[in-house]
C-alpha positions in Angstrom: 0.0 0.0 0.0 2.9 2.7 0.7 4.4 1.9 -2.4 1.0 2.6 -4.4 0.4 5.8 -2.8 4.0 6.9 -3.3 3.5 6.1 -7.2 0.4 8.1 -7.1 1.9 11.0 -5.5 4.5 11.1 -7.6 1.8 11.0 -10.2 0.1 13.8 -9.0 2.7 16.1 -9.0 3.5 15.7 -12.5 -0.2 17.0 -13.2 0.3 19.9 -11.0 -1.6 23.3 -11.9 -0.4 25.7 -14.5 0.7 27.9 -11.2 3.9 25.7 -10.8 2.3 24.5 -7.1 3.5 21.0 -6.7 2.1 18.0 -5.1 3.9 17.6 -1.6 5.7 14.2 -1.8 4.3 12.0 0.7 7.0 11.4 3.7 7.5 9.1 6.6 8.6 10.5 9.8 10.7 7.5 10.9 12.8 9.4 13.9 12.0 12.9 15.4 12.7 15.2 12.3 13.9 13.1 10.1 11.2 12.6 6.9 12.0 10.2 4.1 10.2 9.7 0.9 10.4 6.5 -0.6 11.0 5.8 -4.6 9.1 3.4 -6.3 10.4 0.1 -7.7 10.3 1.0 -11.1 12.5 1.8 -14.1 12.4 5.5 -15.2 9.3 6.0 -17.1 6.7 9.2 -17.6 4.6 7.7 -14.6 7.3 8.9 -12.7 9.0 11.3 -13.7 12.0 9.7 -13.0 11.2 10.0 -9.4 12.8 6.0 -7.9 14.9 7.0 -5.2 14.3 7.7 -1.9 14.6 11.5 -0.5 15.1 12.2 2.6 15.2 15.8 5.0 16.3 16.6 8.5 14.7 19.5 10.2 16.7 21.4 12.8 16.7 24.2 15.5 17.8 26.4 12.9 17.4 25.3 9.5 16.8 22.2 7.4 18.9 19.7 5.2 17.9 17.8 2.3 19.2 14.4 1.6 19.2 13.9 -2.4 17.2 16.3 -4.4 15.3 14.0 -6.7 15.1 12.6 -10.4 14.2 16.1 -11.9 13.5 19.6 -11.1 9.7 19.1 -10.6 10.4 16.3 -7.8 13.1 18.3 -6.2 10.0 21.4 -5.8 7.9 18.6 -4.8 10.1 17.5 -1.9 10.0 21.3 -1.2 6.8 21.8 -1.0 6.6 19.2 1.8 9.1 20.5 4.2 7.5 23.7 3.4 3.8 21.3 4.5 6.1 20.7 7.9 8.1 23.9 8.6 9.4 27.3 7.8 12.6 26.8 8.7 15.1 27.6 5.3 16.7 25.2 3.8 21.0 25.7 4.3 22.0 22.2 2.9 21.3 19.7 0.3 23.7 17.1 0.9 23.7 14.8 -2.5 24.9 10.8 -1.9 26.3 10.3 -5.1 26.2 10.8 -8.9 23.1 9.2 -9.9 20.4 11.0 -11.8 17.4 10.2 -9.7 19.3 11.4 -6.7 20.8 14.9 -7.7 18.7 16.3 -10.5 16.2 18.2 -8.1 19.1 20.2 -6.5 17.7 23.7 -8.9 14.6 23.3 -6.6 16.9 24.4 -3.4 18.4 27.6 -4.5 20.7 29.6 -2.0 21.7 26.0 -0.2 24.8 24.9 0.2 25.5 21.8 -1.8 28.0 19.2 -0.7 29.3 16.2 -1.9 32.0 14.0 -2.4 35.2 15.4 -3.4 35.3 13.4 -6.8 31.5 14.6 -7.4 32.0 17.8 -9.3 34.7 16.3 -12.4 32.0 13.7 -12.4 29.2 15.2 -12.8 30.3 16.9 -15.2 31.7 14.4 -17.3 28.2 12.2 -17.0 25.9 15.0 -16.2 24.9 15.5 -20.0 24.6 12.3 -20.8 22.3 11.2 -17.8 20.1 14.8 -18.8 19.6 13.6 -22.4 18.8 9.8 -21.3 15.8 11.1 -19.2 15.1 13.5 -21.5 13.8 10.5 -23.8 12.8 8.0 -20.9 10.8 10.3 -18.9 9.7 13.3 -21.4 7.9 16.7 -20.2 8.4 16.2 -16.5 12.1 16.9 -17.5 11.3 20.0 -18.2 13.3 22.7 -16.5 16.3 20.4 -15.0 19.0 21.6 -15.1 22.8 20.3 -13.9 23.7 21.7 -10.5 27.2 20.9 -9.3 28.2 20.7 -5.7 29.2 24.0 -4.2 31.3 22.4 -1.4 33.4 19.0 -1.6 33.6 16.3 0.9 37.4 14.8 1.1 36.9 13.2 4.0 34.8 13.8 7.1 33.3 16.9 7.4 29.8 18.2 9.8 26.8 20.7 9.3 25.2 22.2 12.0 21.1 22.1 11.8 20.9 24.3 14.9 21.0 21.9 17.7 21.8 18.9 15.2 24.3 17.8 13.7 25.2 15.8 10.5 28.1 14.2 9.9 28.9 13.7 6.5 31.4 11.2 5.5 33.0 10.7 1.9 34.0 7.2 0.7 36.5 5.0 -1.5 35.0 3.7 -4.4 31.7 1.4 -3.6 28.8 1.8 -5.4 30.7 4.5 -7.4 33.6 6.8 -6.7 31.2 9.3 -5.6 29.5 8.0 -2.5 28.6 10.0 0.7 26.8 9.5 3.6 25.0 11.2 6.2 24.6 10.7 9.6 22.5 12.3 12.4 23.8 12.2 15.2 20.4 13.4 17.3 18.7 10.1 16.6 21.1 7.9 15.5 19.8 7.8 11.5 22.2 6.9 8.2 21.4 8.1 5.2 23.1 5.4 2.9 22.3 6.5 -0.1 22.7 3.6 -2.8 25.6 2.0 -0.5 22.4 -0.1 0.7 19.9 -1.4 -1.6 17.1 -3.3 0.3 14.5 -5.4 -1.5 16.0 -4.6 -5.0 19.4 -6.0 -7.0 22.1 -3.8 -5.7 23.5 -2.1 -9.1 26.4 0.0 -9.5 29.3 1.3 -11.1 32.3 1.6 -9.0 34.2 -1.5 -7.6 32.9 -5.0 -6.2 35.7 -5.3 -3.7 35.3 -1.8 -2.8 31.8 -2.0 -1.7 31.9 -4.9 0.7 35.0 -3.2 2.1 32.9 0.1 3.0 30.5 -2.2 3.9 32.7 -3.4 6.7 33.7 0.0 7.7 29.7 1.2 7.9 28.2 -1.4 9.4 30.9 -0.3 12.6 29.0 3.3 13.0 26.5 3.6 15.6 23.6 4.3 14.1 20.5 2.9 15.1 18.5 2.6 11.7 19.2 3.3 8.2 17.7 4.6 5.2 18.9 3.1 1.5 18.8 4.7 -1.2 16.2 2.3 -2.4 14.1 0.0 -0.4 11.8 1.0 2.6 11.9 4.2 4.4 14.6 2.7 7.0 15.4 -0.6 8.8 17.2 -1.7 12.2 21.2 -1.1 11.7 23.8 -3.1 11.3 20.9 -6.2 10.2 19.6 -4.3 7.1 23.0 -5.0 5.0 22.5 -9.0 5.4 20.9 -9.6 1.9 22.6 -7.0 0.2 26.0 -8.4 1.7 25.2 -11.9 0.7 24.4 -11.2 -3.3 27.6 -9.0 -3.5 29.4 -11.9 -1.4 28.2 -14.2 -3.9 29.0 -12.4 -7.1 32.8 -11.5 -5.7 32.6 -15.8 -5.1 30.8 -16.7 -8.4 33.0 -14.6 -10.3 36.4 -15.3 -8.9 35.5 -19.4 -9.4 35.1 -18.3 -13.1 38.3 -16.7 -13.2 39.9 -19.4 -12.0 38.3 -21.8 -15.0 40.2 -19.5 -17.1 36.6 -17.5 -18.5 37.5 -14.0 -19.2 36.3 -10.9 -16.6 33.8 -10.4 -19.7 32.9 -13.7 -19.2 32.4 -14.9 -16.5 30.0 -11.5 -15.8 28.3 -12.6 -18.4 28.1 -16.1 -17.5 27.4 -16.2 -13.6 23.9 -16.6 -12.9 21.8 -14.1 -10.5 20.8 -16.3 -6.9 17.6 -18.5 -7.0 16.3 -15.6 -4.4 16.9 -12.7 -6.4 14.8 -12.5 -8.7 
């Protein structure tokens, strides 16, 4: 049922009036302050507007931070228009997980917020920025409409905090995982991780970074001290460390599948070609 109703929100604010007043997206509050929208399970498409990830936003004593923008321009003024349903409060920071499309195209929505990101975000964006614009373009049509690139105004090397007014974040840049790009969030106030697609829950984790790479930061995040998480795709959040168990077990088995192909002699090319998906992923 929460996944129909998100699709028909999304849906809705697509068909917004000619006024350019957008649907709120719906939200969960799943800790004091902290709302998350979740994506569909779904390709991009015109239904949604290439809306599939889940959005997130922390509200603070002072002012508010966004977690990923959205797919487009019209979903990032959608988010806005529901923390603007929930507070006043301005928003000084849209903190952007990585280099995927349905993450960071609403960031035009947020103007005068700082964005951060990883270090490596801005050479990337703009090498893939264009391509990922003209892709949804086609996929997703009208509801593109308006987007435009918006590159990170301050970089993440490392570890690095923003102050909510009373809460804090602290944002933390990665090695390559999921891509080269990845950066998480973590408030501190009620023990919440924004994973961003580091986790995938109850979808077939994707990426393009490095295998290894991704079980290794999966070592080092499982040791923070966060109490729940929320994945860049999947439910709104889950119990920490236990949410990583699936996803850890199909990247566990790929690393095994593969390097047993290897060892036949198959070609890398091959033997990703060759290695068949678990009987419980599908």
């Amino acid at each position: 049922m929460r996944l129909a109703a998100a699709v028909l929100a999304v849906a809705l604010s697509w068909a917004a009036d000619g006024a350019g007043a957008e649907v709120p997206l719906s939200v969960d509050e799943v800790a004091p302050g902290v709302f998350v929208h979740q994506g569909p399970y779904e390709e991009f498409s015109p239904v949604n507007g290439g809306g599939i990830a889940n959005l997130a936003f922390v509200v603070g004593g002072r002012s508010v931070a966004v977690i990923d923008s959205g797919g487009s321009l019209r979903q990032g003024e959608a988010l806005l228009a529901a923390i603007r349903a929930r507070t006043d409060l301005p928003v000084s920071y849209v903190v952007l997980t990585h280099v995927h499309p349905d993450h960071l195209l609403g960031t035009g929505a947020f103007a005068g917020a700082t964005t951060l990101g990883h270090a490596k975000l801005a050479a990337r964006l703009a090498e893939n920025g264009p391509i990922y614009l003209a892709n949804l373009r086609r996929l997703v049509g009208p509801a593109m409409d308006g987007t435009v690139l918006v590159p990170p105004s301050q970089a993440v090397e490392s570890i690095t905090t923003v102050d909510l007014g009373g809460r804090t974040l602290e944002l933390r840049a990665w090695p390559t995982a999921h891509t080269d790009t990845d950066l998480t969030a973590f408030d501190e106030a009620t023990g919440t991780l924004f994973a961003g697609d580091l986790l995938f829950m109850d979808r077939i984790p994707v990426g393009d970074g490095s295998l290894l790479g991704w079980l290794e930061v999966m070592d080092q995040l499982e040791r923070l001290p966060a109490a729940r998480v929320v994945p860049g795709h999947g439910p709104v959040a889950a119990p920490w460390p236990a949410a990583t168990g699936p996803q850890r077990a199909y990247l566990e088995y790929l690393r095994d599948q593969v390097r047993s192909e290897l060892r036949r002699n198959r070609t890398l090319e091959q033997a990703v070609a060759e290695v068949p998906l678990p009987a419980d992923s599908t």
